[in-house]
N, C-alpha and C positions, 0 to 999 in steps of 0.2 A: 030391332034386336041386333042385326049384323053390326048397326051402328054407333050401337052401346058399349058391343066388342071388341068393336077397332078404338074406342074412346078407353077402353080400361088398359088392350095392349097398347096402347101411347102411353098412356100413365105407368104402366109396369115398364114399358121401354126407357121413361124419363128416372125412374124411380132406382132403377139398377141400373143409367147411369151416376145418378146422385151418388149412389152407394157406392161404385165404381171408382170416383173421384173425393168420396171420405177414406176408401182404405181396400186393399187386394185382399185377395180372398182368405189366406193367411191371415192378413193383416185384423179380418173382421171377426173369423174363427178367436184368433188372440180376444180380440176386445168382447168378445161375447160372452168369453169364459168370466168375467170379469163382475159380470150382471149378476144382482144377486133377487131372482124375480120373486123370491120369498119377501125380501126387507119391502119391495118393492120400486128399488133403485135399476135405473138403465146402468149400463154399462158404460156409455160417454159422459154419463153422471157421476158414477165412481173415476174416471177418469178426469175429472173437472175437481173432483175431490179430492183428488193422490196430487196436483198439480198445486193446488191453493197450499194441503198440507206440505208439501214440499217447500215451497213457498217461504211460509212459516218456519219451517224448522231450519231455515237457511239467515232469513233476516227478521227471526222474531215475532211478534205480535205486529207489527207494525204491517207485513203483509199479511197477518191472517184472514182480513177481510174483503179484501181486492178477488176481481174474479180470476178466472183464470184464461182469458186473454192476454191480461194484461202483468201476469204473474212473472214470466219468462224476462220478460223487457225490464222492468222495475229490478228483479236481480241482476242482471246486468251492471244494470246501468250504477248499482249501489255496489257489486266486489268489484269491478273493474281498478275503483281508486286502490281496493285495500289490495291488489297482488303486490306492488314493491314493495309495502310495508311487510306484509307474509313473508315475501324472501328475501329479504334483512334481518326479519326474527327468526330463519331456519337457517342461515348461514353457518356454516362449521360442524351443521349435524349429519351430513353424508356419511354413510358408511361406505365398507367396502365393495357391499355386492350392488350399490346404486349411489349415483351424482344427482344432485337438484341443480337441472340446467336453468331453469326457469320454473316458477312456479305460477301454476293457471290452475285454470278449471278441471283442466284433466287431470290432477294429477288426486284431486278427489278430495272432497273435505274429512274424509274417516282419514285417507294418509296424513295428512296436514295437524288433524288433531290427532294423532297417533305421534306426531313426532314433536306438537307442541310439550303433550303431557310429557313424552320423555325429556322434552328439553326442561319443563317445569320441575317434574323431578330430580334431575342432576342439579337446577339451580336449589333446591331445598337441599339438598346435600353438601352442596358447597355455603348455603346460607349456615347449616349446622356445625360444619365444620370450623367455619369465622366464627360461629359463637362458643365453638370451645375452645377455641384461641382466645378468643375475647376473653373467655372467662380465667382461662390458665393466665395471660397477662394482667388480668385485674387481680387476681389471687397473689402472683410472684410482686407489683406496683404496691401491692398492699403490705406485703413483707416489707418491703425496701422501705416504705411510709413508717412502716413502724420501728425498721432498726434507725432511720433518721429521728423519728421523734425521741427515741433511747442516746444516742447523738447528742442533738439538742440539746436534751436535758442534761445529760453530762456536760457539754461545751458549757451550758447553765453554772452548773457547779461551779467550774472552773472560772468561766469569766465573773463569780460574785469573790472566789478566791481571790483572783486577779486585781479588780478592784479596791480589795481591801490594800494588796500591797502596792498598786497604782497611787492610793490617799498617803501611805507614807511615805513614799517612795518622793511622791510631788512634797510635801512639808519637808526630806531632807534636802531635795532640790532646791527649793525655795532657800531654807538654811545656811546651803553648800553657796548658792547663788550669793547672796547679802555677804558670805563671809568673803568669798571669790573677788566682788566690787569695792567692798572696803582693801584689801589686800593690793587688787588692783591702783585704786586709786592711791595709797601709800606709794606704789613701783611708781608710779608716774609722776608725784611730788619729788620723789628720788633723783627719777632722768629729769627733771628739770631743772635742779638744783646741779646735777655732775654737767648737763647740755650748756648750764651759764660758764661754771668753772672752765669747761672743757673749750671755750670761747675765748674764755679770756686767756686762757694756758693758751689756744691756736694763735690770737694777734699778739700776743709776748712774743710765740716761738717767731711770727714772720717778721717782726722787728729784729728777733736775732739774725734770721737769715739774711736780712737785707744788709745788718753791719755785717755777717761774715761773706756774705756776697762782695761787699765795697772790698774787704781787711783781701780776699782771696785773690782780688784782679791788682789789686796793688802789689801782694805778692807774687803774682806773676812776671809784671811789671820788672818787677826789684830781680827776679829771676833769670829772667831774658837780658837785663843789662848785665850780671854776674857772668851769664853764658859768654856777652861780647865779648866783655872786658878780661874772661878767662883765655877763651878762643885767640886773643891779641898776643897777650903776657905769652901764653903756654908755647912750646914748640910742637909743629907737627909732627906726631911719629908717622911712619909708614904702614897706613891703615888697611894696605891691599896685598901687606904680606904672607898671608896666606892663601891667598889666588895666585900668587906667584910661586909659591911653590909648587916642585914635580911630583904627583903622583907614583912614578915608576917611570922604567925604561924598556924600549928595544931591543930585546932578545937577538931573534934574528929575521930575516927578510926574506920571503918568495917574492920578487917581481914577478914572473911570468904566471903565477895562481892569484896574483895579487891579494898575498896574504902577507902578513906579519905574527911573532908570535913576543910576547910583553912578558916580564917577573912577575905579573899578578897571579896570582890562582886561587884555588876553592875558600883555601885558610883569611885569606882577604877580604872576602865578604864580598866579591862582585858578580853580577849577571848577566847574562848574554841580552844583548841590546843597546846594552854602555858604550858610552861615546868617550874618542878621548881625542883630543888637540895634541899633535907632533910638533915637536922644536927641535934646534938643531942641538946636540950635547954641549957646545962647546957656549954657547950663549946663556944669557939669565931669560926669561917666559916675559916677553912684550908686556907691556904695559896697555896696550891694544887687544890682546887675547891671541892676534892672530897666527896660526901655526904654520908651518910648511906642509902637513897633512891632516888625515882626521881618519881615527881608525872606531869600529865597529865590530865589540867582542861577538863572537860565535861561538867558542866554546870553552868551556872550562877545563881545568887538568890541574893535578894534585901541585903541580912548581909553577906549571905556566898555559897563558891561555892563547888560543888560537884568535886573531883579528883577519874582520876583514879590510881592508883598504876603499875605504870610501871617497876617499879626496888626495891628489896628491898631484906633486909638480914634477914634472919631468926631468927638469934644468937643476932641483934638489930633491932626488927622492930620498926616501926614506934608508935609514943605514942603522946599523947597531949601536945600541948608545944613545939610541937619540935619546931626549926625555917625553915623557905625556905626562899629561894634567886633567881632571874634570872638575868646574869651581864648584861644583853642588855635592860631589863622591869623593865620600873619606873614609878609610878603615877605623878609625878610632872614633869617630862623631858625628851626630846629626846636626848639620848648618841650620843656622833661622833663617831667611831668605823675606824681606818684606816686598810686596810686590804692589804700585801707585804707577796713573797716570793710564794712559791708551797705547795702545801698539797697533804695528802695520807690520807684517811677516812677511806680506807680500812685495812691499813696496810700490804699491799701485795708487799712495797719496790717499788713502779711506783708511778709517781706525776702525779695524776689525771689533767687533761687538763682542768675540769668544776669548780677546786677547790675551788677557789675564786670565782666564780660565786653561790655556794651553799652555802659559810660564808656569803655573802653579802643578800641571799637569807633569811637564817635563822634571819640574822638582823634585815633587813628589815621589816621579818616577825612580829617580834615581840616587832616593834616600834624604831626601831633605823636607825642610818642614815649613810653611806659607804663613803668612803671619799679611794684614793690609795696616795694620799698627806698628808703628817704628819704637823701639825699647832699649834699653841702654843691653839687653840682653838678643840684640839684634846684630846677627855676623857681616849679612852682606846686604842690599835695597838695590832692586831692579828699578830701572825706572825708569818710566815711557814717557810721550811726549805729553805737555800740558794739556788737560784737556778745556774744551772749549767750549762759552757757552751758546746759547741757541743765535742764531741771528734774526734781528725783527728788523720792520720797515719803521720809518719816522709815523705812519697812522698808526702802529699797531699799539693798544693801549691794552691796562692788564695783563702782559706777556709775564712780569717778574712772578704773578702768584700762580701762573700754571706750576703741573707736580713735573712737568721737564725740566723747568727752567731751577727748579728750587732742587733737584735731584743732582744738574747740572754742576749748580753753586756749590751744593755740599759736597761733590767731588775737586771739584776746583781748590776749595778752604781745604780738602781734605790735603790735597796734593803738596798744595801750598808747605803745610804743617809738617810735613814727612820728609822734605824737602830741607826745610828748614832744620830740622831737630836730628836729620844725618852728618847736615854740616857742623851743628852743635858737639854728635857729641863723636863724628869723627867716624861714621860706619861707610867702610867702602861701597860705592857707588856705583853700577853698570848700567850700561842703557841699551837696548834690544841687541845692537849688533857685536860691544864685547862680550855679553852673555853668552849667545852663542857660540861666539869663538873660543869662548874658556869654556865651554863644555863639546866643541866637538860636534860641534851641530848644524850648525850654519848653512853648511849645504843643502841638507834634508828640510830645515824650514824654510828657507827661500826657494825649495823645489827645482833647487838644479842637480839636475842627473850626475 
């Protein structure tokens, strides 16, 4: 009997520890409550029940048959994949009083579906929205469809309108066109009828030209011998007498301001700058130009003008009476002055490139008028030294048709001509250095102080 006792308290000692290490005493109070000993269910049985249906209500019919060992692990192992996908489709739904840091298990599938529906709801809303957009765009697209087809029909009208007077429009073309080609082709039977004439009139005229070309150089010819043979017969008169004559005279003299004052004044027509060549009173004005002084007006006055003394000789200065002259300054007249050839102002043996351009300047300046053509209406001809043409080597071939060499020639013939037709017809003649000395100048372009 004792040993039956100690055999059942072994068994009750193994039995509450089994129970011991299924669940604390809490733990088993809990699960006891659980047992419904009427249906006739344990309590680890309802337990086994709530875990399968869990189970199911989680991933479906597909767990609702598996026990419930194996329930816990099978979940797992099947939402594990879907949490990224869950918090990709819950992103942006945070509200204020909570953030989705992360979406798991905790965070509970009632929330999860609580914020799905909402998310599904705002997408119905916005789905409803695009469809009344949609629809108000399909309504206003349908307007527009129909005032184009209204459009249409009228552009219709018009282009059947159009057409018609397109057909006559093209037969008066057609018409306009056949009359236009006949017309045309008359004008051009026309010009080719006046194009022969107008040929034959051109080689008539260049046979005229060519006898009045021959008849014109023989008259030259016959011309130039008449100039000789007048030139021989006639007597020279004295072609340079009016460079020889005085302008005015010598009022009175400052030496020591190196001033003079001259009869010219305002009524005279002169300007301050004007040059004038000194001679002596009692003499006629060289045939050279050159004076005993050279004075330079500064200022004007109602009888008489103020000079200043720019040039003069110690040995014969200047006195009252003397006379002055300028060959380009006259009170009564503009001189023609023709101006050929090259100059040197410098004297440094090089032909100044501006040289004619500073005689013409100087003329100009002080009333006179430039002419590079000699005329029978020509007073005086400056005239510089011959100019010259290029010089080449015995290799150098093709030199005559360069535009220097032919530039060169036509000043050369030019020179020539000017030359020739002053001796003809008798127009006095200066060459750099009397020029300046009948105007007073000499100094100042040779640049002696």
């Amino acid at each position: 009997m004792y040993m039956k006792n100690e055999q059942y308290l072994n068994e009750a000692n193994a039995a509450a520890d089994r129970l011991a290490a299924l669940a604390t005493d809490s733990q088993y109070n809990t699960v006891k409550s659980l047992s419904e000993p009427r249906a006739g269910r344990t309590a680890l049985g309802q337990i086994m029940d709530d875990i399968t249906a869990l189970a199911q209500l989680i991933a479906g019919e597909e767990l609702g048959k598996i026990s419930a060992v194996d329930a816990r692990d099978r979940v797992t192992r099947m939402m594990d994949p879907m949490w990224p996908d869950i918090q990709n489709a819950l992103v942006g739904m945070e509200t204020e009083e909570e953030t989705i840091a992360e979406v798991s298990a905790s965070l509970g599938l009632k929330k999860i579906l609580e914020m799905m529906i909402a998310q599904i709801n705002a997408g119905k809303e916005g789905i409803k929205d695009l469809s009344d957009q949609m629809t108000n765009l399909l309504q206003s697209h349908q307007q527009q469809i129909e005032e184009r087809e209204k459009r249409i029909g009228a552009l219709e009208g018009e282009l059947q309108k159009a057409s018609v007077v397109t057909k006559t429009g093209e037969t008066n073309y057609q018409q306009l066109k056949k009359k236009m080609t006949e017309d045309y082709e008359k004008v051009i039977e026309n010009l080719k009828s006046q194009d022969n004439e107008a040929q034959g009139q051109i080689k008539t005229t260049r046979e005229e030209n060519d006898k009045l070309k021959n008849e014109i150089t023989e008259f030259q010819k016959e011309v130039k011998n008449l100039k000789d043979r007048l030139q021989k017969l006639s007597p020279q008169p004295e072609t340079e007498m009016a460079a020889l004559e005085p302008d005015g005279y010598v009022v009175s003299v400052v030496p020591r301001e190196e001033l003079a004052y001259i009869n010219l004044a305002k009524n005279d027509h002169i300007y301050r700058g004007l040059t004038f060549s000194v001679y002596d009173k009692y003499q006629t004005i060289p045939k050279t130009g050159q004076g005993k002084a050279t004075l330079e007006v500064i200022e004007i006055m109602d009888t008489i003008s103020k000079c200043r003394i720019t040039d003069s000789d110690a040995t014969n200065p200047i006195r009252e009476g003397d006379i002055i002259a300028n060959l380009v300054w006259s009170r009564d007249k503009k001189y023609l002055f023709c101006v050929a050839g090259d100059f040197d102002f410098n004297g440094d043996g090089k032909m100044d490139t501006d040289g004619r351009d500073r005689i013409q300047k100087l003329i100009e300046s002080w009333g006179g008028k430039v002419t590079y053509t000699l005329t029978v209406d020509t007073d005086f001809l400056v005239l510089g030294q011959t100019p010259l043409l290029p010089e080449r080597s015995a290799e150098e071939d093709g030199l005559d048709n360069t535009k220097e060499y032919q530039d060169q020639k036509k000043a050369l013939e030019s020179y020539m001509e000017v030359r020739e037709d002053a001796v003809a017809l008798g127009v006095p003649t200066f060459n750099l250095s009397r020029f300046l000395y009948f105007i007073g100048y000499y100094q100042q372009a040779k640049g002696i102080q």
